[in-house]
RODRENVO-553765 format. One record per residue (C-alpha): residue in three letters; x, y, z. Coordinates in Angstrom, 1 decimal, always signed. Last residue first. Layout:
# RODRENVO-553765
<site kepa="ala" u="X" v="Y" w="Z"/>
...
This chain:
# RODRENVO-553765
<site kepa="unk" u="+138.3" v="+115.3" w="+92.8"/>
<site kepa="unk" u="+140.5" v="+114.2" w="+95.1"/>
<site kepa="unk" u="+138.4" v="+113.7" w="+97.8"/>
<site kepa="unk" u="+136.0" v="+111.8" w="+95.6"/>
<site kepa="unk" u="+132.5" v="+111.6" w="+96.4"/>
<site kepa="unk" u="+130.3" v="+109.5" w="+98.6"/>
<site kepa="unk" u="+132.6" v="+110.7" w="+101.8"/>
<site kepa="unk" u="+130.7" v="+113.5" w="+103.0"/>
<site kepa="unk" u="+127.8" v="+111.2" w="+103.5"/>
<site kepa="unk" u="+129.3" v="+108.5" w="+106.0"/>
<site kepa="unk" u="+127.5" v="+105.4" w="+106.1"/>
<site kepa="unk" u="+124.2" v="+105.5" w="+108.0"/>
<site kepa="unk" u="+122.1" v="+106.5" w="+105.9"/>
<site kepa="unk" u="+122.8" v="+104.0" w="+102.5"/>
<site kepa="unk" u="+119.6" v="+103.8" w="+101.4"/>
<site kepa="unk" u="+118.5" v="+102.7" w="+105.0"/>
<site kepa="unk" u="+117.5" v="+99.5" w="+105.4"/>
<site kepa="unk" u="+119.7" v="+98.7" w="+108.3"/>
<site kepa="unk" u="+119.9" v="+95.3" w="+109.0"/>
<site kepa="unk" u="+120.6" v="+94.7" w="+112.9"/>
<site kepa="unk" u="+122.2" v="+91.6" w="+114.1"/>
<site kepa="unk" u="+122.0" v="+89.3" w="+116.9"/>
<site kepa="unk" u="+121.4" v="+86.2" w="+114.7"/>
<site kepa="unk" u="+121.8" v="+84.8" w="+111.5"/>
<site kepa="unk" u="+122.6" v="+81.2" w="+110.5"/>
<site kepa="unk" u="+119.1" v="+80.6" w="+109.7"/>
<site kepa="unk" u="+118.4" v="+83.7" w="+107.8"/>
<site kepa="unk" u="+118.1" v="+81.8" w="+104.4"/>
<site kepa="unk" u="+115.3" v="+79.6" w="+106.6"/>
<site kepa="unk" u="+113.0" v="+82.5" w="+107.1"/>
<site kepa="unk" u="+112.5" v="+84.8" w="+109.8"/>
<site kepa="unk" u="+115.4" v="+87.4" w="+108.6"/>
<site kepa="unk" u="+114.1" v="+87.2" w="+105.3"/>
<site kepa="unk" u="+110.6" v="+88.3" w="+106.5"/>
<site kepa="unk" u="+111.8" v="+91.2" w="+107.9"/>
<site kepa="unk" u="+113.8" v="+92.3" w="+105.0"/>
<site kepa="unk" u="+110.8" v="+92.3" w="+103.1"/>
<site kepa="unk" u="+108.6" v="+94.0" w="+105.3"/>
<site kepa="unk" u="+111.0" v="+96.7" w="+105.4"/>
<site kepa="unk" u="+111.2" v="+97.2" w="+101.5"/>
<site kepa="unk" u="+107.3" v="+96.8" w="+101.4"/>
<site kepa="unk" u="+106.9" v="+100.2" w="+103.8"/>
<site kepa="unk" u="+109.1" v="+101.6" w="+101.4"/>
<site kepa="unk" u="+112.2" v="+103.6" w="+100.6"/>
<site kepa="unk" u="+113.1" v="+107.5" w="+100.5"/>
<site kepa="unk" u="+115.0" v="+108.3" w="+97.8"/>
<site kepa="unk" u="+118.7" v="+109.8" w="+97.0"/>
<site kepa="unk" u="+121.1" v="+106.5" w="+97.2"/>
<site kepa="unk" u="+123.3" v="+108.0" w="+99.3"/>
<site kepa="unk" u="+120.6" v="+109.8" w="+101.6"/>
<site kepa="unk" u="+120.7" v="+112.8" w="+103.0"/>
<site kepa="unk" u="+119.4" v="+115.0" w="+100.0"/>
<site kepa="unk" u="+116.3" v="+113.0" w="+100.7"/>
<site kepa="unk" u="+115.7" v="+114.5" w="+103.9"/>
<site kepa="unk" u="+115.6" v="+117.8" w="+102.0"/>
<site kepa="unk" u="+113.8" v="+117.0" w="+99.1"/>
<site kepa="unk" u="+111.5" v="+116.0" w="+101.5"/>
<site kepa="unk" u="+110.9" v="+118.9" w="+103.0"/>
<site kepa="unk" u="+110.7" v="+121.2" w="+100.1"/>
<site kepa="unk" u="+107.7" v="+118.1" w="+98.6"/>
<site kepa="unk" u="+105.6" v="+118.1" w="+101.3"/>
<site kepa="unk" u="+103.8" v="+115.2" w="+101.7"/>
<site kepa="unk" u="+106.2" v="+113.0" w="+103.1"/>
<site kepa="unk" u="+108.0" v="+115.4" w="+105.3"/>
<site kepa="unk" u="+105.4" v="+115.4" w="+108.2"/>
<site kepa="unk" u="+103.5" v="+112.2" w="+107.1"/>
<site kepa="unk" u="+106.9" v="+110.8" w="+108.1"/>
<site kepa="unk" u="+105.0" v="+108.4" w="+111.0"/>
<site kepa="unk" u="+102.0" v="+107.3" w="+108.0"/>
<site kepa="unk" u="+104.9" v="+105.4" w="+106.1"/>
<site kepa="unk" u="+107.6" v="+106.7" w="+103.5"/>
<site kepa="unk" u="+110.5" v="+105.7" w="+105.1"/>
<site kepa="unk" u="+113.7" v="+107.4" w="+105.8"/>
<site kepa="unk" u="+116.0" v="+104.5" w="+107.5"/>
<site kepa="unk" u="+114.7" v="+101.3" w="+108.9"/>
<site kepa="unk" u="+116.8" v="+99.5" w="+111.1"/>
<site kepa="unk" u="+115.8" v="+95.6" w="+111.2"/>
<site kepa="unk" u="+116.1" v="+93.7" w="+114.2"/>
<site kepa="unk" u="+117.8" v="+89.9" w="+114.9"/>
<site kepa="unk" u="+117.0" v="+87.0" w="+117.6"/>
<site kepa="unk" u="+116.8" v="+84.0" w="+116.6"/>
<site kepa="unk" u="+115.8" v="+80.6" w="+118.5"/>
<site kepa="unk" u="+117.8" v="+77.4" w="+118.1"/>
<site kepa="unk" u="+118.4" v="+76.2" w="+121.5"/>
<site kepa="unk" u="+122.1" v="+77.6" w="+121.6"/>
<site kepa="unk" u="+121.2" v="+81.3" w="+121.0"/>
<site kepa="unk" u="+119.0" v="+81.6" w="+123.5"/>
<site kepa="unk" u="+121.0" v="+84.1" w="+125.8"/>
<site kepa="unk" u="+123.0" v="+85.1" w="+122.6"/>
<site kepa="unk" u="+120.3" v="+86.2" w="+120.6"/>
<site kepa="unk" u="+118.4" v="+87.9" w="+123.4"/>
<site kepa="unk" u="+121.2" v="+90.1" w="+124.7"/>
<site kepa="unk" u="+121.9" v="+91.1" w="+121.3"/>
<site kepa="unk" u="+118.3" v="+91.8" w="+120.1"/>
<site kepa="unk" u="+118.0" v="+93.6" w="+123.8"/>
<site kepa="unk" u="+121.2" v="+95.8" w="+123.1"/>
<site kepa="unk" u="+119.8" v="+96.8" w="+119.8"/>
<site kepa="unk" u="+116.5" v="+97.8" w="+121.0"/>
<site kepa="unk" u="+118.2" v="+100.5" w="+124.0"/>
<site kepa="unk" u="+119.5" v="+102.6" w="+121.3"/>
<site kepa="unk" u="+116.0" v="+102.4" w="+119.9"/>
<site kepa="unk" u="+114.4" v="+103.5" w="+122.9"/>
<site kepa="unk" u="+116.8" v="+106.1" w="+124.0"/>
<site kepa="unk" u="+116.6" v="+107.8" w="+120.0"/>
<site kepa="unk" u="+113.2" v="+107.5" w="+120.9"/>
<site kepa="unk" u="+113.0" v="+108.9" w="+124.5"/>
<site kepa="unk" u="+115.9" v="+111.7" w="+123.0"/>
<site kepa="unk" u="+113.7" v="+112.8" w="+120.1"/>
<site kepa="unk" u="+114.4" v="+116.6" w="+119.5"/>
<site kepa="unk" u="+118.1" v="+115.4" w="+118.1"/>
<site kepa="unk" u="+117.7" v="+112.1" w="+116.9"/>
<site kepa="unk" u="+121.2" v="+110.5" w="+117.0"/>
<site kepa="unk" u="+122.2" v="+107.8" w="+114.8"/>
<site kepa="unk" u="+123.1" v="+104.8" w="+116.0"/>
<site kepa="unk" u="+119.6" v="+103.3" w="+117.3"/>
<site kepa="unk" u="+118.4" v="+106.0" w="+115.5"/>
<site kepa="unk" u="+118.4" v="+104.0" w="+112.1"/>
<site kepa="unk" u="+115.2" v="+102.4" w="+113.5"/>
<site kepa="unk" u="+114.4" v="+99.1" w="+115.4"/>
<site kepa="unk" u="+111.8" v="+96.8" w="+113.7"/>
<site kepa="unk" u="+111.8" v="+93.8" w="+115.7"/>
<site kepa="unk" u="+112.5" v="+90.4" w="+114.4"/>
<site kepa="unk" u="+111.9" v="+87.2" w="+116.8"/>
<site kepa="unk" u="+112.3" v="+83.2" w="+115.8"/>
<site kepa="unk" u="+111.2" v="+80.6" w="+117.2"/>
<site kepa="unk" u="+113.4" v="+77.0" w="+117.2"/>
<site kepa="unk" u="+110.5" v="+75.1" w="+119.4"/>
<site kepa="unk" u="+111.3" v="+73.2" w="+122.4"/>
<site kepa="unk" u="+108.0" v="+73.2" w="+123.5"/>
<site kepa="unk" u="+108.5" v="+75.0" w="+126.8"/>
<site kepa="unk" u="+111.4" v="+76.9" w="+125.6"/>
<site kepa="unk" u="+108.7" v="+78.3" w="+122.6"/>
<site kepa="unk" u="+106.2" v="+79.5" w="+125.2"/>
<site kepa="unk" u="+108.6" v="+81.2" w="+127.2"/>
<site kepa="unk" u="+110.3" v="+82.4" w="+124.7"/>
<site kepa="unk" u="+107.0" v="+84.1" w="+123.1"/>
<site kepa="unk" u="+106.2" v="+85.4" w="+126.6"/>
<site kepa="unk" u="+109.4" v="+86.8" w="+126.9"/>
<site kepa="unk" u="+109.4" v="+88.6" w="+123.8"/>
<site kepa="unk" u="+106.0" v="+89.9" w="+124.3"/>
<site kepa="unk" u="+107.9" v="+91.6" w="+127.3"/>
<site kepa="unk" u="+110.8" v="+92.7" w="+125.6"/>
<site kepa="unk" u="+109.2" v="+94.5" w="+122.6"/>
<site kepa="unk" u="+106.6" v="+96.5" w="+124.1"/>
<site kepa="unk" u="+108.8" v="+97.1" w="+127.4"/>
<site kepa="unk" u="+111.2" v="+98.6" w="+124.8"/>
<site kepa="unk" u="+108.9" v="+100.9" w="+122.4"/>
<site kepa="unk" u="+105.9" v="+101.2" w="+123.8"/>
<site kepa="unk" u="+107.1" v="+101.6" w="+127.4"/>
<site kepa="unk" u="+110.1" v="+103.6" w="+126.4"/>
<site kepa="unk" u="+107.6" v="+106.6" w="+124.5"/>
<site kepa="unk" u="+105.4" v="+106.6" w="+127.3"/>
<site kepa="unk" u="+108.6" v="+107.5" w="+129.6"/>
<site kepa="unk" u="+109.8" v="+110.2" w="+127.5"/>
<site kepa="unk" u="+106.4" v="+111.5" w="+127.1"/>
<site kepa="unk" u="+105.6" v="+111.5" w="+130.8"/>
<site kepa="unk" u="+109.0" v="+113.1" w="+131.5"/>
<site kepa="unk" u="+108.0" v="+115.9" w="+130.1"/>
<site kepa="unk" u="+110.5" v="+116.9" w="+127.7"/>
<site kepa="unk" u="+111.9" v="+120.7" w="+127.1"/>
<site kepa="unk" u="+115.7" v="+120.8" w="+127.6"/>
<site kepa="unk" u="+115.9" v="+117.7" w="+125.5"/>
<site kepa="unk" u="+113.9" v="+120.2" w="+122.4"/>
<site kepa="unk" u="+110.2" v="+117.7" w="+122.3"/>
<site kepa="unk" u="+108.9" v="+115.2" w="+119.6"/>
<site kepa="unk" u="+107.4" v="+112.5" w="+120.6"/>
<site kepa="unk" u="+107.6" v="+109.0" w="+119.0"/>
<site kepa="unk" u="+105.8" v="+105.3" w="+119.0"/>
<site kepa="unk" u="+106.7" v="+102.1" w="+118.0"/>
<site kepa="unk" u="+104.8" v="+98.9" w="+117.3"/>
<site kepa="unk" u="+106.9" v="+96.4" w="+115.4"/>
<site kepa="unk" u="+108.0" v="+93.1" w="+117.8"/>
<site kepa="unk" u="+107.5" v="+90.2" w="+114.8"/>
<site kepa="unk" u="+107.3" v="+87.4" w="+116.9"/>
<site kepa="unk" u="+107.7" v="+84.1" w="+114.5"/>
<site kepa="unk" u="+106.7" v="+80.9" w="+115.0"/>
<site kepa="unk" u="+103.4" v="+80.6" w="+117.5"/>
<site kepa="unk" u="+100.8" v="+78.0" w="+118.3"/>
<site kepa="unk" u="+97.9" v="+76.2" w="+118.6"/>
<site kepa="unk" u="+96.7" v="+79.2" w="+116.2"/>
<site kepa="unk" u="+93.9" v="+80.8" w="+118.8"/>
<site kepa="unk" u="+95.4" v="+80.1" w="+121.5"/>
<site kepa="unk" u="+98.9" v="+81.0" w="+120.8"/>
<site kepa="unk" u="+97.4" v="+84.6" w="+119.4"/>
<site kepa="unk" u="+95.5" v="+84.8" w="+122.5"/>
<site kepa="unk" u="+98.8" v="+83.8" w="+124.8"/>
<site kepa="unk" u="+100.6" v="+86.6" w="+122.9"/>
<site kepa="unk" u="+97.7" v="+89.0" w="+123.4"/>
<site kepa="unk" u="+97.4" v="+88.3" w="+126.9"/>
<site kepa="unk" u="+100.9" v="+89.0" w="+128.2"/>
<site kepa="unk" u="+100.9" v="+92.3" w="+126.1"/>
<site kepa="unk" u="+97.8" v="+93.4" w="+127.7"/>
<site kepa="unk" u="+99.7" v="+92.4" w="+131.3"/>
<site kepa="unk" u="+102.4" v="+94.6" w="+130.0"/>
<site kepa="unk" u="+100.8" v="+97.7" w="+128.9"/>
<site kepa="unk" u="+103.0" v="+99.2" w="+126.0"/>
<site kepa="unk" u="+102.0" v="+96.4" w="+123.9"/>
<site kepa="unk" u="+98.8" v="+98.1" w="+123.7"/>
<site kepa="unk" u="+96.4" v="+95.2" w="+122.9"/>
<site kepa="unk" u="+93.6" v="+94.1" w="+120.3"/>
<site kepa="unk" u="+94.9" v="+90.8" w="+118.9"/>
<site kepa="unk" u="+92.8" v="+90.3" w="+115.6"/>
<site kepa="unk" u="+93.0" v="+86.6" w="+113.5"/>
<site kepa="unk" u="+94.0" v="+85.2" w="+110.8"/>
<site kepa="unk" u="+91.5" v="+82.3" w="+109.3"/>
<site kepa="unk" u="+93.2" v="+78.8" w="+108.4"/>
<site kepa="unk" u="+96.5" v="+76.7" w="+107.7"/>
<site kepa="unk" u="+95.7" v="+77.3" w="+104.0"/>
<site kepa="unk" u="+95.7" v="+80.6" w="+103.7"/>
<site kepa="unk" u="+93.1" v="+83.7" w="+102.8"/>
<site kepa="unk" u="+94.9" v="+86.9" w="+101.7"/>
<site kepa="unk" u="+95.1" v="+89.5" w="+104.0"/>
<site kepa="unk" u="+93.3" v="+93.0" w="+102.8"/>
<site kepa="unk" u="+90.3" v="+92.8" w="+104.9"/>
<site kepa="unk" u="+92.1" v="+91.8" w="+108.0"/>
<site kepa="unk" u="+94.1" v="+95.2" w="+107.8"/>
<site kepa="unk" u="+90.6" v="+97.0" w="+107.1"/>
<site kepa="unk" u="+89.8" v="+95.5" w="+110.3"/>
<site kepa="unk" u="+92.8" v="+96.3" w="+112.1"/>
<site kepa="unk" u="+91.7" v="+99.9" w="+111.4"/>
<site kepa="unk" u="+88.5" v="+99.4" w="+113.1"/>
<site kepa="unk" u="+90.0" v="+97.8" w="+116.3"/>
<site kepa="unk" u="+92.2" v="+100.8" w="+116.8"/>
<site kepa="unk" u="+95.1" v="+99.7" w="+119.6"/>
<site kepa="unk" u="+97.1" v="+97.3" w="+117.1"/>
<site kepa="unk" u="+98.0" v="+93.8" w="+116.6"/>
<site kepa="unk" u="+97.6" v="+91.3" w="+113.9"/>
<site kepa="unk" u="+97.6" v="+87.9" w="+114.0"/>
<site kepa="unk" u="+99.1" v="+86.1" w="+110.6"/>
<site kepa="unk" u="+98.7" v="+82.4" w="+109.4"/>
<site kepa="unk" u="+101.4" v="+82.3" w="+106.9"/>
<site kepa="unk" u="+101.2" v="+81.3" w="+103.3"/>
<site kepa="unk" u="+103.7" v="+83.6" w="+101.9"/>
<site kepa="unk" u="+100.9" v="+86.1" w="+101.0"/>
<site kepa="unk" u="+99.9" v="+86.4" w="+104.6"/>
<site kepa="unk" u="+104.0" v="+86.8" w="+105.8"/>
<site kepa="unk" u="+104.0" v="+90.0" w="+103.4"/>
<site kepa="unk" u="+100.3" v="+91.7" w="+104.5"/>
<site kepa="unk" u="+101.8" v="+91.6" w="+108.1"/>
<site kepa="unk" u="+104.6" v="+93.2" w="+107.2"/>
<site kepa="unk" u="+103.3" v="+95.7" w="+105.1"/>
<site kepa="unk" u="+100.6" v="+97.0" w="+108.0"/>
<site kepa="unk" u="+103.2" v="+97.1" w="+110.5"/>
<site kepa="unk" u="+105.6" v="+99.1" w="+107.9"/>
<site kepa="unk" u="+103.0" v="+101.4" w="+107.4"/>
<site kepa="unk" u="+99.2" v="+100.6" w="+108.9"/>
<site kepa="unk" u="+97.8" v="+98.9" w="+111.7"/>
<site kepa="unk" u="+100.1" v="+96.0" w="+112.6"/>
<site kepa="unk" u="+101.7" v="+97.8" w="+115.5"/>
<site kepa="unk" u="+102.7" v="+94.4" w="+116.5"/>
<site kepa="unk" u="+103.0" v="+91.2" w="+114.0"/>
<site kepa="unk" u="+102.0" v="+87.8" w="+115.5"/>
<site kepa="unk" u="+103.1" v="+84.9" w="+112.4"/>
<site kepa="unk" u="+102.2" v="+81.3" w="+112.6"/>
<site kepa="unk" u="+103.8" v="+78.9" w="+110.2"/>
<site kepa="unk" u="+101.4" v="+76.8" w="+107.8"/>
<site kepa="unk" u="+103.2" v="+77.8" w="+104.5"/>
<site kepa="unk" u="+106.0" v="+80.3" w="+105.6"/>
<site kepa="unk" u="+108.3" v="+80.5" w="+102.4"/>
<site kepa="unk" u="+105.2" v="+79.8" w="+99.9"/>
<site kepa="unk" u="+106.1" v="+76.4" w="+97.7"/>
<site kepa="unk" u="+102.5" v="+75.7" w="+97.4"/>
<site kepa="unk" u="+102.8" v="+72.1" w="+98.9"/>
């Protein structure tokens, strides 16, 4: 035995193209995990591919899907179960955001943005329970939610919908299932630098200004995430479900109260 967390486990990761996606997928390889990635842009999950290192428990693979489509999402969970024998962990990433004043939206866009990001989590979700209630396996499901499922996103009302909505699925999940062993928790990312913030990440006056935001003055990374996802699959998260980590350098406390009143 190497002693790596997820030696022989198999690991689907959505949205797995780059950023936190990317991180995450690149994390679980390098603890010994047999890892399928997802994504819409077949060359870019190549150069994902490229960058996994090789396991023991044998080749990773390519799902090509939009999660957003739910017969694709059907197929690429049975895929990744085909091609494994099997699934452990469902790690429900892919996300998607436009940005539009609430008096302005197309509905279009609001709706494009809830099929990615809750019919893309809750319907590989049900496949992956299915699959695992069938086998009586203890599986295990992380999706990457966003600070803005409690903060409001003013200009983003599908996504701060979407993510609202993400909480109350990792709940609903968790308990539902909760007594045959299966996990159900999210992770809230805060700021992050990732290929999404390319907007304020590059431009130094902008970010200063997101930064000044945050408590502990920094925006974090893709790696942060991944690691906090991985601890909620593993065995030290075993008596953890129905919650959301927010990795947020401190975002959602309250700002005006890091300093003294009395001061």
């Amino acid at each position: 035995m190497s002693g790596k967390m997820f030696e022989g486990q198999k690991v689907l990761v959505t949205g797995a193209s780059q950023g936190i996606g990317e991180a995450t997928a690149l994390w679980f390889a390098q603890q010994g995990a047999r890892v399928a990635i997802n994504g819409r842009k077949a060359a870019k999950l190549q150069e994902v591919l490229a960058k996994l290192p090789a396991v023991a428990a044998g080749p990773h693979a390519i799902v090509e899907a939009d999660v957003g489509n739910a017969e694709a999402a059907c197929a690429m969970v049975a895929e990744t179960i085909k091609a494994f024998g099997g699934l452990d962990v469902l790690v429900a990433n892919a996300g998607y955001q436009v940005q539009a004043d609430s008096d302005k939206f197309e509905v279009k866009d609001f709706m494009g943005v809830l099929t990615v990001n809750v019919l893309g989590v809750v319907v590989p979700a049900r496949e992956a329970l299915r699959y695992w209630l069938a086998n009586n396996i203890k599986g295990r499901i992380v999706v990457n939610s966003s600070v803005h499922q409690v903060i409001p996103k003013p200009g983003f009302i599908g996504y701060s919908a979407s993510k609202g909505a993400v909480g109350n699925i990792v709940r609903t999940l968790a308990l539902e299932y909760a007594d045959r062993g299966i996990r159900v928790n999210a992770v809230g990312p805060g700021a992050i630098v990732t290929p999404i913030n390319d907007a304020w990440v590059h431009d130094p006056k902008k970010s200063a200004a997101v930064c000044s935001h945050i408590p502990m003055g920094r925006a974090g990374t893709s790696e942060e995430i991944a690691g906090v996802i991985g601890f909620l699959a593993g065995k030290e998260a075993d008596y953890i479900t129905g919650q959301t980590i927010f990795v947020d350098g401190g975002l959602t406390l309250f700002p005006s109260f890091a300093h003294n009143w009395s001061s």
